[in-house]
N, C-alpha and C positions, 0 to 999 in steps of 0.2 A: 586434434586441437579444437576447443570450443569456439563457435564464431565469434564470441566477444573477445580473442585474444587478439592483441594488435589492434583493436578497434578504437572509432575516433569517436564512436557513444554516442552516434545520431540518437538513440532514442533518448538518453538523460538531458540532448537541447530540444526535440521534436515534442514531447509531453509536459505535460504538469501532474505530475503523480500525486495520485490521492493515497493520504495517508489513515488508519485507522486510529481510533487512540491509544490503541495498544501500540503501536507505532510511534509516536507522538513519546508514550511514557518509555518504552527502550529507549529510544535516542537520549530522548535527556538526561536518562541516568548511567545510559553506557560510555556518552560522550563530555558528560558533565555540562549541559547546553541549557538554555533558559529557551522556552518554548518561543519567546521572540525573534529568536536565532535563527530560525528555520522553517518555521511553521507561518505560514499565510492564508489568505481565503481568494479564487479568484471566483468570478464574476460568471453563472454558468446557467445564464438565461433557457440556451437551448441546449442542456444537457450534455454536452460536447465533451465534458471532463468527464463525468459521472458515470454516462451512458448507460443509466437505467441498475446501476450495479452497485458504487457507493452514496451513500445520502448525501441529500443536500440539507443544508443550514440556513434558517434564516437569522438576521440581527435586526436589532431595535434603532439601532443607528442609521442600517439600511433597510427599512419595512420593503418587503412585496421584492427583493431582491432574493433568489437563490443564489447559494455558494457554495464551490467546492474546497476544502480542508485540503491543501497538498502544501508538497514542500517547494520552500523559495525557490527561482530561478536567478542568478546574478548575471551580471554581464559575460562574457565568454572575453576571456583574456587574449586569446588568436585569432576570434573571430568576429571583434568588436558590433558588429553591426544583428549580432545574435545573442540570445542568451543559452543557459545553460543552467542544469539541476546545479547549486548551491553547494550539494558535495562534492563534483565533478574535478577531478584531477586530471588536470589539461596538461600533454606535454606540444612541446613544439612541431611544426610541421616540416618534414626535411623532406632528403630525396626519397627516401624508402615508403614513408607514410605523410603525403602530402598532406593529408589532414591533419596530424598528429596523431599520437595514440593518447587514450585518456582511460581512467581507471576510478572506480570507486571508492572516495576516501572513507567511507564507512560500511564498507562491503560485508562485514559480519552483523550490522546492527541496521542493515537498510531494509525497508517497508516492506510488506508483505508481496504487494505490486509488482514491487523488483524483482524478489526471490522464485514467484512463481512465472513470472515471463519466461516465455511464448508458451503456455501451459493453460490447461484448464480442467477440469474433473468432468470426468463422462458421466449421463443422466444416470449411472447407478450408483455414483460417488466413491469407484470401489479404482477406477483407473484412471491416468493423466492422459492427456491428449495434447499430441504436439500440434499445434493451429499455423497456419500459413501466416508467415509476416510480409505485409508490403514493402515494395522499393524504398518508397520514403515516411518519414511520420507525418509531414505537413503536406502540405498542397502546391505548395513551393517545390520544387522539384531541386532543390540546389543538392551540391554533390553532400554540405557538410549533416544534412536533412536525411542522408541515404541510413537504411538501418541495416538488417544482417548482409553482412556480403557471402552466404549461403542459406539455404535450407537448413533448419534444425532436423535432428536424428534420435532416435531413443539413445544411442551410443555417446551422445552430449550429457544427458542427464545420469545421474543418478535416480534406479529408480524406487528405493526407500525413500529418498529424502525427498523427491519431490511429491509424491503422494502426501506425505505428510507436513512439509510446507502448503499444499491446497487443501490439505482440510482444517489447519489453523487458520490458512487466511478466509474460509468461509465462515467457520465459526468467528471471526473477529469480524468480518463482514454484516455476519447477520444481529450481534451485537451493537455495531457502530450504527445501524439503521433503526434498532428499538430505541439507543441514547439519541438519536436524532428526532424521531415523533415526540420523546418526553422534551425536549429540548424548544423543538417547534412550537410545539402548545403553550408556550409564555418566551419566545425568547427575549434572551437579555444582550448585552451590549457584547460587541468584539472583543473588548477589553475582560470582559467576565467569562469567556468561555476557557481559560487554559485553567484558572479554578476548579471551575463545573469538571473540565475531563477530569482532571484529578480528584478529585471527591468522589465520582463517580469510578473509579478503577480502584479507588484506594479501598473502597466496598465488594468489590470482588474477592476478598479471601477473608472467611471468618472460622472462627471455630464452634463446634461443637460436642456437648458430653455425650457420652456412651452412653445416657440415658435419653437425651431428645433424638440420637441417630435410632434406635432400637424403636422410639417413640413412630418415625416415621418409615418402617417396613412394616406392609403389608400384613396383615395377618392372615395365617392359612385355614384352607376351610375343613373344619374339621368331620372327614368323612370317615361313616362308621361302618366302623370294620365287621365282614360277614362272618358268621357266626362257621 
């Protein structure tokens, strides 16, 4: 049984998941959602959200602020005095699971972040690597803060899928931090970024004739044949 089954989702209230735009444009169109719905910026001075790994953003609204792109938190409906990821399906907490159990309400269309947790690619990009998760996600040590209630196992994962969930989410990775430099270099207001993604992903898929693809292979060197 996977440790996320029966679980009460410490890490979808312990995190602020950054999303990519590729992230950003599934959810909207697989959920039918307007990017205001879910999508926020927090406040990521000392890199605590990002950590060296997704970009930061600046806005004109907020000069000389960095910011990290992740999805909403709302209030925690059981656990008022907390929040929790925005998709999070909270059930009640009884005698069997004092915390409740909770579940992803868009568990086929959720962030790359997601999909690849507790995972990462080994320095030859070719294997997954299951990484140690801590007791809790915060600092706060509270029980609803606890994350896996075991070690993960190769025997949790799938190991087609998740190799190739970590090299989309790096290829989207290293995408979302090139749109972040052009982005940086003139940024515009809060309100103008869910535009810019879209214009900018709506450019990722164009066509070409059979004459400009031919145009750009190589030509061979023409080696003369011995007599």
């Amino acid at each position: 049984m996977s440790p996320c089954q029966n679980c009460h989702a410490g890490c979808c209230r312990s995190f602020a998941v950054s999303v990519s735009g590729a992230d950003i444009i599934r959810i909207e169109r697989d959920l039918k959602l307007d990017f205001w719905d879910f999508v926020c910026r927090w406040e990521d001075r000392e890199g605590l959200i990002t950590r060296g790994q997704a970009p930061q953003f600046f806005f004109e609204d907020e000069p000389g602020v960095p910011f990290a792109i992740c999805l909403m938190h709302h209030q925690s409906t059981y656990v008022p005095s907390t929040t929790k990821c925005r998709f999070l399906m909270e059930g009640a907490p009884d005698r069997d699971f004092p915390l409740g159990e909770a579940r992803c309400g868009i568990y086929d269309s959720r962030p790359s972040a997601c999909k690849i947790f507790p995972t990462r690619l080994s320095s030859s990009g070719q294997i997954a690597e299951i990484y140690d998760v801590p007791s809790h996600g915060r600092s706060e040590l509270l029980p609803i803060y606890e994350l896996c209630p075991r070690p993960w196992t190769p025997a949790d994962l799938d190991p087609v899928q998740t190799v190739d969930d970590l090299i989309v989410a790096r290829f989207e990775q290293v995408f979302f931090l090139q749109l972040a430099k052009v982005w940086n270099k003139d940024p515009q207001s809060w309100l103008a970024f869910p535009d810019f993604i879209r214009f900018v992903y709506e450019k990722r898929l164009i066509r070409k004739t059979a004459e400009e693809m031919e145009a750009e292979i190589p030509a061979t060197i023409p080696f003369i044949r011995a007599a």
